[in-house]
C-alpha positions in Angstrom: 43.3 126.6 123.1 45.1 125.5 120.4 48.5 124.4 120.3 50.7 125.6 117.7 53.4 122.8 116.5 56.7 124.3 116.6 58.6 123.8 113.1 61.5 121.5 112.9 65.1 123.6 113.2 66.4 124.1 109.9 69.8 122.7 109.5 72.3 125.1 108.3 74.0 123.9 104.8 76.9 124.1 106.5 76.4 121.6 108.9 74.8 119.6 106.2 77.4 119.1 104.4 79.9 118.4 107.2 77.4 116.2 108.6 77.4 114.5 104.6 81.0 114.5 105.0 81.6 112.8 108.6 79.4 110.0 106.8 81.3 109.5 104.2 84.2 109.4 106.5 82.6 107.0 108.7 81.9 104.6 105.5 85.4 104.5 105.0 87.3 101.4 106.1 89.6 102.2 108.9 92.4 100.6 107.1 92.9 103.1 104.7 92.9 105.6 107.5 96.1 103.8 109.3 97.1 103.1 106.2 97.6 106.8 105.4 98.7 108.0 109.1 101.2 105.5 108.7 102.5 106.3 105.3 102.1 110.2 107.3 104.5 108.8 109.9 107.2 107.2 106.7 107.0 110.7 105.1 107.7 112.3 108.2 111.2 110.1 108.7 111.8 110.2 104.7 110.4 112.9 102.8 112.1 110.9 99.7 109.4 108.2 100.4 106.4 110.2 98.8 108.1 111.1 95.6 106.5 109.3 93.1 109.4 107.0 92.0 110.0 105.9 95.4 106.3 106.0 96.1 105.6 103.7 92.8 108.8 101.5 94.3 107.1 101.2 97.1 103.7 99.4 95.8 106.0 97.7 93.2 107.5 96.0 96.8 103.9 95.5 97.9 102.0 93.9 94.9 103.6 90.2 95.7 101.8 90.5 99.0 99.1 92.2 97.7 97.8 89.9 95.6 98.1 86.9 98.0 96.0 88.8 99.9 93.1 89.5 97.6 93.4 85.5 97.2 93.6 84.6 100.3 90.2 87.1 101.2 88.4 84.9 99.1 88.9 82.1 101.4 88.4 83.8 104.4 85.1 85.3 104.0 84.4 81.8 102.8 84.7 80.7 106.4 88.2 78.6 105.6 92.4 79.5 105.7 94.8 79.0 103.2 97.9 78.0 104.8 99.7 76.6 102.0 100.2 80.1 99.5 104.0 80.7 100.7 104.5 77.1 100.3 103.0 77.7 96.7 105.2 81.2 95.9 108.5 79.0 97.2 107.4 75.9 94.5 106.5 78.8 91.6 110.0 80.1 92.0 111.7 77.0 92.3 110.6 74.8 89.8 110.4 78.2 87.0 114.0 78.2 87.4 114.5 74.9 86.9 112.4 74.1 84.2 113.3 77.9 82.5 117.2 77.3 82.5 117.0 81.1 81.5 115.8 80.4 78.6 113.5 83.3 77.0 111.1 80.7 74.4 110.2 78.8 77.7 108.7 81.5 79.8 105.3 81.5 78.0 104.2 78.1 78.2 106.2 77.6 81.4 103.8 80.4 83.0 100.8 78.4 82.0 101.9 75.5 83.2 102.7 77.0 87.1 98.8 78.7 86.2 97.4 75.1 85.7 99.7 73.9 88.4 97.6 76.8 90.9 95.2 75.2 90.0 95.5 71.7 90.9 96.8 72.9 94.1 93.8 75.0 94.6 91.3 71.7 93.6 93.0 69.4 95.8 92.6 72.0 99.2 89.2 72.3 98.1 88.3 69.0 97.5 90.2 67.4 100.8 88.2 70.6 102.9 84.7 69.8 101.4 84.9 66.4 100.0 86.5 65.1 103.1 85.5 67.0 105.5 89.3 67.8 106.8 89.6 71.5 108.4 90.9 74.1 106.0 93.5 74.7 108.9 94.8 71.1 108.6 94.2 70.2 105.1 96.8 73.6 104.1 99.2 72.8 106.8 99.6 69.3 105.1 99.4 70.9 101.8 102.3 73.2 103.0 104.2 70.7 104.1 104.4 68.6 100.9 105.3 71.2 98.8 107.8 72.3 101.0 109.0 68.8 101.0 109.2 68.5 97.4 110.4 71.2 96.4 113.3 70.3 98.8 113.5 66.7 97.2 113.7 68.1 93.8 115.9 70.7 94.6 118.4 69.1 97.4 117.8 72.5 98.5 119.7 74.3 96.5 117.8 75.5 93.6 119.6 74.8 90.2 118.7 76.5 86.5 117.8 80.1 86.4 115.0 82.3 85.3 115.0 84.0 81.9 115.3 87.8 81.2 111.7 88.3 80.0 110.4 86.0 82.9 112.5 88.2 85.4 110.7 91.4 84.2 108.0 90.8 85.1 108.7 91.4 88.4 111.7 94.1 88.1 110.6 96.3 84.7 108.1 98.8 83.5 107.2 101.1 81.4 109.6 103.4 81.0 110.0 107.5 79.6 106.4 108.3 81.2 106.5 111.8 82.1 106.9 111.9 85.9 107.9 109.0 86.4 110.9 106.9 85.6 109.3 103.6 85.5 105.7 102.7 85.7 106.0 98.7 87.1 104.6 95.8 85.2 104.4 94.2 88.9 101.9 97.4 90.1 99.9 96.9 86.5 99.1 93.4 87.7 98.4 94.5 90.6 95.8 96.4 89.5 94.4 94.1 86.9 94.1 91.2 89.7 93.0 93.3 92.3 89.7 95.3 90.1 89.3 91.7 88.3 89.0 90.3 91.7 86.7 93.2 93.6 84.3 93.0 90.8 83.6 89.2 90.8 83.4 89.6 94.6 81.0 92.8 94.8 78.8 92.7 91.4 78.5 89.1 90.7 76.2 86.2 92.2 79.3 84.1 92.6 80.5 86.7 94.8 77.5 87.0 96.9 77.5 83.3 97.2 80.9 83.5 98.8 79.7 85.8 101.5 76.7 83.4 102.1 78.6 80.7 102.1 80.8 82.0 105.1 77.9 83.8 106.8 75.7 80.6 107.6 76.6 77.5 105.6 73.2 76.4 106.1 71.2 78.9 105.5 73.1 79.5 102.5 73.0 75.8 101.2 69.1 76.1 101.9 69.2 79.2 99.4 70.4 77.2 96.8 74.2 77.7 97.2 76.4 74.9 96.8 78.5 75.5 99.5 81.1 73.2 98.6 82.0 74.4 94.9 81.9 77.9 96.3 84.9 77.1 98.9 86.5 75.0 96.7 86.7 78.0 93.7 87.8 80.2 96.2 90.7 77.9 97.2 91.2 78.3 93.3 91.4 81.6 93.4 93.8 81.8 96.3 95.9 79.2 94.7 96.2 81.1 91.0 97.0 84.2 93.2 99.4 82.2 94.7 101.3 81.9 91.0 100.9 85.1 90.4 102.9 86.7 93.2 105.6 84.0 92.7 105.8 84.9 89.3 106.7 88.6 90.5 108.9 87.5 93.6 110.9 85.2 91.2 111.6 88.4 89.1 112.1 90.8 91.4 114.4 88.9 93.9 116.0 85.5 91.7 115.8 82.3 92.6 115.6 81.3 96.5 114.2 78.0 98.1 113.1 80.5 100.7 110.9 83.1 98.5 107.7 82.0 100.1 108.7 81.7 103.9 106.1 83.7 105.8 104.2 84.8 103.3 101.1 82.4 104.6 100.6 84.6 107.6 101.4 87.7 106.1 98.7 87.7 103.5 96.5 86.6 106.4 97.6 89.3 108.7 97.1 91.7 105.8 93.3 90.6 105.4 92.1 90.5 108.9 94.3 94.0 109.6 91.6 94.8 106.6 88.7 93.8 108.5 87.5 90.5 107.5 86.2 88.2 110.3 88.3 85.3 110.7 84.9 82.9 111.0 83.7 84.1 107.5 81.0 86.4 105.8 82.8 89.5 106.0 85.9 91.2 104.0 86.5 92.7 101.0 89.3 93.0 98.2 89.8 96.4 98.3 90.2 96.3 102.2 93.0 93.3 102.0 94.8 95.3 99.5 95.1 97.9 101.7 95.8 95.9 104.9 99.1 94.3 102.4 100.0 97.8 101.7 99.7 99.0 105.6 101.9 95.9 106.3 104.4 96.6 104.1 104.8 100.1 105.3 105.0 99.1 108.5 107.7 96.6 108.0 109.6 100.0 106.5 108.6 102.0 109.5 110.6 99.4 111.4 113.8 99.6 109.0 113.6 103.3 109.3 113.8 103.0 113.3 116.2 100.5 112.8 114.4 97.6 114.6 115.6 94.1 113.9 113.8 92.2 110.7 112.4 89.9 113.4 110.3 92.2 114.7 107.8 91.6 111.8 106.4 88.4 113.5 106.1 90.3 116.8 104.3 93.0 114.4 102.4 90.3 112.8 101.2 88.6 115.7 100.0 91.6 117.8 97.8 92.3 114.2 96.4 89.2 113.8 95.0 88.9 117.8 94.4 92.5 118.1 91.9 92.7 115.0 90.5 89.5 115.2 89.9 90.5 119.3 88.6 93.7 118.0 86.0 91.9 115.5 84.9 89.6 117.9 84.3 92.5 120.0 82.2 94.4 117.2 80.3 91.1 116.4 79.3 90.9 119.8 78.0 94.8 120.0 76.3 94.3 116.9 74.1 90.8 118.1 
């Protein structure tokens, strides 16, 4: 008797490509998904909010936060925290003003010098983390707290000078007369620069896979060859220089405040965990932190557009931070 082997059911093209489809889907991040049910939600209260001048407003608002986060992702999947970034946006702001006096011929070399100022600031939580073995969590804490109490020192806390015009832009201008658009944002072209600069040195460079060795198993990693130590520290460095960069825009797009940083540490840390990077290291991406910034930022104007007190964004900010890092303990678990 002979058994006749029954072909395999041919799938229908249709169900093909769905089935092509719901992967895609799946590959997706689910940040951008509540990202765009909760811009949805905005629309829904404010159809003003999608037109593209108030849509473009919107990420202008966003890039300061942004870009701390696509820093601060750096040191995260690394396996370390960087508390000392609003610290960082509060001295930018600060000691530009002071130094600037508004004047215009300053703003050039005065931007290179809060760049190599990142820097240092970047070197020394680095060093102190991996030299000296101190926890990233302390080592930024203390960071924080000096330049918190510097700036104050210098200042008397009152900030004195002011920023100049073309430092100011920055932040505030554009490009103007584009059609469709009133202003295209200088803030949301740096944005963009930082933010592909950054994804591409993460995701198609050795450097970048070094950081997610690095925070995936230290030793194995500094078996491989990595050195562990100059990886975390240049991804302090990073984090730092971001750091600049969104005080640079803050300064411009709001004046001169001693309090232009405040909270911006655990923002750009809620942003990059609501993203999906595991708090212990080895996972994350740029792309993902951006839009965990931008999902915070709309849900901050959610809240306005209820009318819920601006200290609800803590409450908001701490249910994100333990509910995703619960959550990706959770999948970490399920996956071994």
């Amino acid at each position: 008797m002979t058994i006749t082997e029954e072909p395999a059911p041919v799938v229908p093209p249709k169900d093909a490509a769905g089935r092509r489809a719901w992967t895609a889907l799946r590959a997706v991040p689910p940040i951008w998904i509540i990202l765009v049910v909760v811009i949805a939600v905005l629309t829904w209260r404010n159809p003003v909010f999608i037109e593209p001048d108030s849509f473009v407003n919107f990420l202008r608002r966003s890039a300061p936060l942004a870009i701390l986060a696509a820093g601060q992702v750096y040191v995260i999947i690394s396996g370390e925290f960087d508390l000392s970034v609003g610290a960082l946006v509060t001295a930018v702001v600060v000691i530009a003003a002071r130094l600037s006096d508004g004047e215009a011929a300053n703003t050039w070399w005065l931007i290179l010098l809060l760049l190599a100022g990142g820097v240092l600031v970047g070197l020394v939580n680095g060093l102190v983390t991996t030299r000296l073995r101190v926890p990233s969590f302390i080592a930024t804490l203390g960071m924080l707290l000096v330049l918190n109490g510097a700036v104050f020192l210098w200042s008397g806390g009152a900030p004195r000078g002011s920023l100049a015009d073309n430092f100011r832009q920055l932040g505030r201008r554009g490009i103007e007369g584009l059609p469709g658009l009133n202003i295209l944002p200088y803030a949301l072209l740096i944005l963009i620069a930082v933010g592909v600069g950054l994804w591409l040195l993460l995701g198609h460079s050795r450097f970048g896979h070094q950081v997610y060795a690095a925070g995936g198993n230290q030793r194995a990693a500094a078996l491989s060859g990595v050195d562990v130590r100059r990886v975390r520290t240049t991804a302090f460095v990073i984090s730092a220089l971001c750091a600049v960069v969104a005080g640079i825009l803050l300064g411009g797009a709001t004046g001169v405040t001693a309090e232009a940083g405040v909270g911006y540490e655990f923002q750009a840390i809620a942003a990059v965990v609501l993203g999906g990077a595991v708090l212990g290291g080895g996972r994350g991406s740029v792309g993902a932190a951006i839009a965990g910034a931008l999902t915070l930022q709309a849900l901050f104007s959610l809240l306005n557009q209820f009318g819920l007190a601006q200290s609800l964004r803590q409450v908001v900010q701490g249910v994100i931070i333990i509910g995703a890092a619960a959550y990706a303990a959770r999948r970490m678990r399920r996956s071994g």
